[in-house]
N, C-alpha and C positions, 0 to 999 in steps of 0.2 A: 788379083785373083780373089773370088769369095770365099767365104765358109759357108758350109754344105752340111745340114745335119742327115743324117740316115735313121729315120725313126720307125726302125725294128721290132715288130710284137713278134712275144716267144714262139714255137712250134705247136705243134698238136699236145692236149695232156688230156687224162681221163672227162675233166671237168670242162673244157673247150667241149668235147663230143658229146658231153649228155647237156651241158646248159645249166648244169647246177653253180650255183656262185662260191665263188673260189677269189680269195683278195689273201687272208692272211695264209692260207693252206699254201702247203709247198709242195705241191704234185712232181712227179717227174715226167719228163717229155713221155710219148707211147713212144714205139717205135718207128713209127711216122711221123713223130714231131724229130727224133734225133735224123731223120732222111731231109726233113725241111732243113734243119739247121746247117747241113754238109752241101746241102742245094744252094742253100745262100752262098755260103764258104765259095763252092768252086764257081759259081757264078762271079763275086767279086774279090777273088784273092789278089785279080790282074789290079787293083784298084790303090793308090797309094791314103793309106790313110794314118791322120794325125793321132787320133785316141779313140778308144773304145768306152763309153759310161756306162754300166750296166746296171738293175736291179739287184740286190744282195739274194735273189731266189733260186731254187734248185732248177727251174723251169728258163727263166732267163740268162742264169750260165750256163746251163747244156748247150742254150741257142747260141748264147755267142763265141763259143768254146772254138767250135771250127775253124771261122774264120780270123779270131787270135791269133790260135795259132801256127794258122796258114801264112799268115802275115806279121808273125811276132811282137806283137800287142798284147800289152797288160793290162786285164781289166781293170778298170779305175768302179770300181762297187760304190753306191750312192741308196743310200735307205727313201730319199727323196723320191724314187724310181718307184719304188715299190706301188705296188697295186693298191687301189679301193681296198679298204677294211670291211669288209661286209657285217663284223660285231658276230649277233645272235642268228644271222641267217648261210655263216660259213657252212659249206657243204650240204645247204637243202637245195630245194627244184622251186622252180618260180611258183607251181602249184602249189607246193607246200606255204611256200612263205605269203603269197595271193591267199588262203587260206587260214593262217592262222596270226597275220598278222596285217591284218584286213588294212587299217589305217597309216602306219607308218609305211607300208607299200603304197597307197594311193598316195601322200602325200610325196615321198621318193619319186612316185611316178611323175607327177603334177610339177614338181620341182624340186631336183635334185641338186641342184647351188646350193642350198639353203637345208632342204633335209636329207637326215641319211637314214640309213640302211639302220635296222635296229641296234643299235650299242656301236654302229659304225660309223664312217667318213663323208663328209659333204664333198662336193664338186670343188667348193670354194677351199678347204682345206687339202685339198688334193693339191691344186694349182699353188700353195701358198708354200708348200712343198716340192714339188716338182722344178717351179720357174725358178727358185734358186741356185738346181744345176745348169738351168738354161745360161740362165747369169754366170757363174763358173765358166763354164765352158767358152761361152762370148769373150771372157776378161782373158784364158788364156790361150786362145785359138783365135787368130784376125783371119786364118784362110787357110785354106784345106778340106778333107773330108774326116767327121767325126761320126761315128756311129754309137746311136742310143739304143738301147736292147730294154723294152718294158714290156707294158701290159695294155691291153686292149682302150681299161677306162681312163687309165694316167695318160696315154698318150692321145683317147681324142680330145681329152680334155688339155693337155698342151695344146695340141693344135689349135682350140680353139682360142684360148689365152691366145696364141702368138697370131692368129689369123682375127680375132678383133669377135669372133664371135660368141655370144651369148652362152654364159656357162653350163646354163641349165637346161640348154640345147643337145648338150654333147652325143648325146642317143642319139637322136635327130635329124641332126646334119651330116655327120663322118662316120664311115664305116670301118672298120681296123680289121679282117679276117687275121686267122694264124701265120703267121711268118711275112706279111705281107710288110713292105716297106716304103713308109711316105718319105718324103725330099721337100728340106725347107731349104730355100739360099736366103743369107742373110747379106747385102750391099748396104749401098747408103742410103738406101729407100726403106733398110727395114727386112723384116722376115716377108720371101713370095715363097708359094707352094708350087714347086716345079710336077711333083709326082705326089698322088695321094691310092694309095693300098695297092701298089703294084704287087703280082705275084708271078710274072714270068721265068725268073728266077728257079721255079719250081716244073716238076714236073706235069703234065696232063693228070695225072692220073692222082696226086696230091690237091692239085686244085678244084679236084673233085669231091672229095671226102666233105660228109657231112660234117656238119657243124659252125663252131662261129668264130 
């Protein structure tokens, strides 16, 4: 049998629907992010699973909350999970920081591996951070299903670490909407991406709502 990670971005929160940058802020879900996260829940309660690793954020335990404790899992909290630091651009609009921070936004833009976000986290320190729960989890799970609960940037930036792609891509190439959940199997070949940002799980009418 494999190991199966489920990698989970949070629900809907104020900062998902307007586009303002949100890494250290700790939003709470709307109330159609806490609909997303009961949608995952009864979608896969029927599901047997080994561990839950979650983000230490108010946004990413709301999400994973439901399906805990549908299926009596305790979240295992990993600071490694947490979101992009965005520094001096927490809580503005890409206009504002395109605007007043002319240069370390084009260089972020140009290549984000390497630069960050004003007073904030590179690509490469995200991953330097993140892939150590990956590690974790690989040393104590050979097979099963484990579910990861983060953040839009931490996770396509997993992805890309574990899928061989180019870090300062992660814009790029994957797209992570609210609630949506990718599938990595891990055999003897390595990490394959079985599922990338499924949202069926959800309602019509959820996977509607603007935003990102």
């Amino acid at each position: 049998m494999s190991l199966r990670l489920f990698l989970l971005r949070h629900g809907e929160t104020e900062f998902s629907k307007t586009g303002g940058y949100c890494g250290d802020l700790d939003p709470e879900l709307t109330a159609e992010g806490l609909e997303m996260a009961q949608q995952f829940a009864d979608a896969y309660r029927t599901m047997k699973w080994e561990a839950a690793y979650v983000s230490p954020m108010r946004r990413t335990i709301a999400t994973a909350r439901p399906i805990c404790e549908s299926v009596g899992l305790e979240m295992q909290l990993r600071d490694g999970l947490k979101e992009i630091r965005y520094g001096t651009w927490e809580g503005l609009t890409q206009e504002y920081v395109r605007a007043h921070y002319a240069t370390d936004y084009e260089k972020w833009l140009a290549e984000p591996a390497w630069n960050a976000p004003t007073g904030g986290e590179t690509a490469t320190q995200i991953a330097s951070r993140a892939i150590p729960v990956i590690a974790e989890i690989l040393t104590a799970h050979s097979s099963g299903n484990v579910l990861i609960v983060s953040h839009k940037a931490t996770l396509r930036i997993l992805l890309c670490n574990l899928l061989g792609i180019d870090l300062g891509r992660y814009r790029d190439r994957i797209q992570f909407l609210t609630a949506s959940v990718s599938v990595i199997k891990f055999d003897e070949h390595g990490p394959l991406m079985e599922t990338l940002g499924d949202r069926s799980h959800l309602s019509a009418a959820l996977r509607n709502l603007p935003g990102t």
